[in-house]
N, C-alpha and C positions, 0 to 999 in steps of 0.2 A: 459274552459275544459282542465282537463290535459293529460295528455298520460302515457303509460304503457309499458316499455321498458323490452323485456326478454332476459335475459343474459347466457348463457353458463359460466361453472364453470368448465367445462373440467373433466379429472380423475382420477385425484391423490389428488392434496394438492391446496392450496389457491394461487399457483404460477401458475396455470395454466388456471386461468384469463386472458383473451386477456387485451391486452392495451385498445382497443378501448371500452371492459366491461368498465376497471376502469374508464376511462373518463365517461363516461352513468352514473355510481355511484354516482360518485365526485360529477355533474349535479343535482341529485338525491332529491326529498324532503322526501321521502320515500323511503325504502328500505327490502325487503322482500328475505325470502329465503325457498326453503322445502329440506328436508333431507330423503327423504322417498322413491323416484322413486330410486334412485340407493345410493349405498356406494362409498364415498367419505375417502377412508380409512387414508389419510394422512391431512385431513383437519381440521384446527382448528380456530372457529367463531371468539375466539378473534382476531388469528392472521390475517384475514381477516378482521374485522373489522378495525384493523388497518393500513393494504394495504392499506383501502380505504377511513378512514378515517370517517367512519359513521356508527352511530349503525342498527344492524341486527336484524330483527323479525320475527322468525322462525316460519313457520306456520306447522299444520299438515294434515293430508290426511283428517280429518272430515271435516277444514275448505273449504278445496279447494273440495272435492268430495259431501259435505252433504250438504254444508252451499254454495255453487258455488262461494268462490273463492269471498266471499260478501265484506269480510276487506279489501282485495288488492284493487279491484274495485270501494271502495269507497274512500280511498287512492288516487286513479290514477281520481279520478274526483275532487277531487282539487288542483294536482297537478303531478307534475312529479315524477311518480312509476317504479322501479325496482324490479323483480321480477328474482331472481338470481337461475338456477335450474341447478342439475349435470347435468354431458356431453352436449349434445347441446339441446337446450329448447324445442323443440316440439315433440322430440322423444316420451314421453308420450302422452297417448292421453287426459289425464286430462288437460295438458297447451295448447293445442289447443281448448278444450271447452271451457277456461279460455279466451282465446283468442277471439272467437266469441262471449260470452261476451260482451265482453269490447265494441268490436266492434258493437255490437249491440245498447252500453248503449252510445254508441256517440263520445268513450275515444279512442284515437287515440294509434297505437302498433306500434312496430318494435324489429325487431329479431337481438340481436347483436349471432352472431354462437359459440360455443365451441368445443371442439375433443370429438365426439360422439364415445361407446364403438363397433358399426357397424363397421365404418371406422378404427380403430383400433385393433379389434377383427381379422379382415380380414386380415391389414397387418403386423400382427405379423406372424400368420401363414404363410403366403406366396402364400395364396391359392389367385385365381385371382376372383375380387369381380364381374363379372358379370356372374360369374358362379355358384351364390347364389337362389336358390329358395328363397319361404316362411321363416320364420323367426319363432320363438314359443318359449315359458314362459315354464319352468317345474317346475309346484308349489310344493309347500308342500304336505304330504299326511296326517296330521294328525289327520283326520275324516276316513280314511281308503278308503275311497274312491278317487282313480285314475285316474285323465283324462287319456284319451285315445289321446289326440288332438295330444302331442306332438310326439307320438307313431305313428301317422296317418300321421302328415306332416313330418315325418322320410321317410317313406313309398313314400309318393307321389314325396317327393323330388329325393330321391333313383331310385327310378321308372323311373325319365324323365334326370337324370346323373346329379343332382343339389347337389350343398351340405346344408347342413342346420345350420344355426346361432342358434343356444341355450342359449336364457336368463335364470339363475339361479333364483329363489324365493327369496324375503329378505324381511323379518317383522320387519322391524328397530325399533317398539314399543318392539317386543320381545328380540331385541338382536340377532336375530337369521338371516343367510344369509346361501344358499345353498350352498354344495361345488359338486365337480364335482363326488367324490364318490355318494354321497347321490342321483345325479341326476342318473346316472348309475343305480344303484342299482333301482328305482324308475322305471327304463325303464325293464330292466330287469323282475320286478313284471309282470309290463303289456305283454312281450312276453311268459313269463307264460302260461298266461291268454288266447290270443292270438291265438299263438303257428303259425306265420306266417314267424319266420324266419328272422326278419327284424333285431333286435336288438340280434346281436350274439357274443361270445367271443373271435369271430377273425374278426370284423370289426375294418376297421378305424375309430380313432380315435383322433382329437385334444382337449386338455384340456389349457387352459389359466387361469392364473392368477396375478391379479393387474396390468393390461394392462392399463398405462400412467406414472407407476410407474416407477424409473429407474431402476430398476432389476425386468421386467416380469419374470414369470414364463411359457416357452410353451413348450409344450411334447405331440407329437405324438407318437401313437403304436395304437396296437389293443388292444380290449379293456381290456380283462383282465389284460393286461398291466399297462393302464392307470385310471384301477379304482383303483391298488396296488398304485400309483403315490403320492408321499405327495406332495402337489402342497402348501401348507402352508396355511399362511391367504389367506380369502375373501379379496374382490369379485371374483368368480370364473365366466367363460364363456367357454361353450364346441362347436366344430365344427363338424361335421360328414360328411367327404369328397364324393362326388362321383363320378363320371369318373374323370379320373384327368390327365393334359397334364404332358406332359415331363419335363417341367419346376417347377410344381407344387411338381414334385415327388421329384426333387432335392431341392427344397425348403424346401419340412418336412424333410427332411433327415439333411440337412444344418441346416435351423432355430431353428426346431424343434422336432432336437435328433430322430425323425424318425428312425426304421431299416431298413439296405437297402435291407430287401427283399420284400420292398416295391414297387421295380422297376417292378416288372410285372404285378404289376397296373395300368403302363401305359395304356392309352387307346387314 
């Protein structure tokens, strides 16, 4: 029986492979990869295949969500499988189903970690990571119909002085990835709708972009501010601050272009 190794690919380009990935690779009888949980905007298969020295077989969402992930699995049972996914491998919850799998079919795992968009998201802005609530996706709308979730855990997080992490949408079959206007704007619909007050044109606001990249882009303001903001290419990631310490407030100001008439924020 073989085993199933998941590798972190980190979040920029093919350089942000741990060492201890490429060794796992190198190892490798197989090698797998998806491209579809997050944008990898600076990465390129060949030139990763060449880092490591081994060809890559890019699988896509039907095989790992419709088909469970059946090819790697049978891959990692004669032999030793790598299974290479952006930022750090479990963050999705599809490669933890992948996972108990495996684990189930007898195929032995182990987790090599990469720099997940959580941990970096958090410390770009400067804001202190156990002051984070709930977390939430703001998909696309183009059925016209609007979750309310991400609108709701805005609220609840708001509510108890949490901030809240905002993953953008990306349909990598379409080419298409959220930007932080389009999330705005998105949110904006639903306080319409609403009309609870939550999502206002003088809230704080963090906007991120290409966070592992070496020229992030991060800019806090409120928001009208920040939905005018060209943040440029994807992958885009928003933050919505709530009580916020003294340190925190000199951090948006410092890191992240912040106004300083931010400081009566403190709380």
């Amino acid at each position: 029986m073989g085993e199933l190794v998941f590798v972190g690919l980190g979040l920029y380009d093919e350089n942000d492979i741990s060492l201890r990935g490429i060794e796992e690779v190198k190892k490798a009888d197989s090698v797998f990869t998806e491209l579809y949980t997050s944008l990898i905007e600076g990465l390129a298969i060949a030139k990763l295949e060449n880092l490591i020295g081994k060809k890559i077989v890019l699988v896509s969402r039907r095989m790992l969500e419709e088909e469970d992930g059946r090819q790697i699995l049978a891959a990692a049972q004669q032999g030793k499988t790598v299974f290479l996914v952006p930022g750090d491998p479990l963050i999705a919850t599809t490669h933890v189903d992948l996972r108990i799998r495996a684990e189930k079919a007898g195929i032995k795992t182990r987790i090599v970690h990469g720099a997940s968009i959580i941990s970096a998201a958090i410390g770009l802005s400067g804001l202190q990571n156990y002051k984070f609530g709930r977390s939430v996706t703001i998909p696309f709308t183009d059925s016209g119909d609007i979750s309310e979730t991400p609108y709701n855990v805005v609220k609840a997080n708001l509510k108890t002085g949490l901030h809240t992490l905002c993953f953008l949408d990306i349909r990598v079959e379409e080419n298409r990835y959220m930007t932080i206007k389009e999330a705005l704007e998105t949110l904006l619909v639903m306080e319409k709708r609403k009309r609870e007050s939550i999502i206002t044109q003088d809230m704080l606001v963090v906007g991120i972009a290409r966070a592992g990249s070496r020229k992030p882009v991060v800019k806090a303001g409120m928001l009208d501010e920040v939905l005018g903001y060209d943040f440029g290419n994807p992958p885009h990631t928003m933050i919505f601050p709530g009580k916020l310490h003294f340190m925190e407030v000199e951090a948006l100001i410092k890191l992240a272009k912040a106004p300083e008439s931010i400081r009566k924020l403190t709380r």
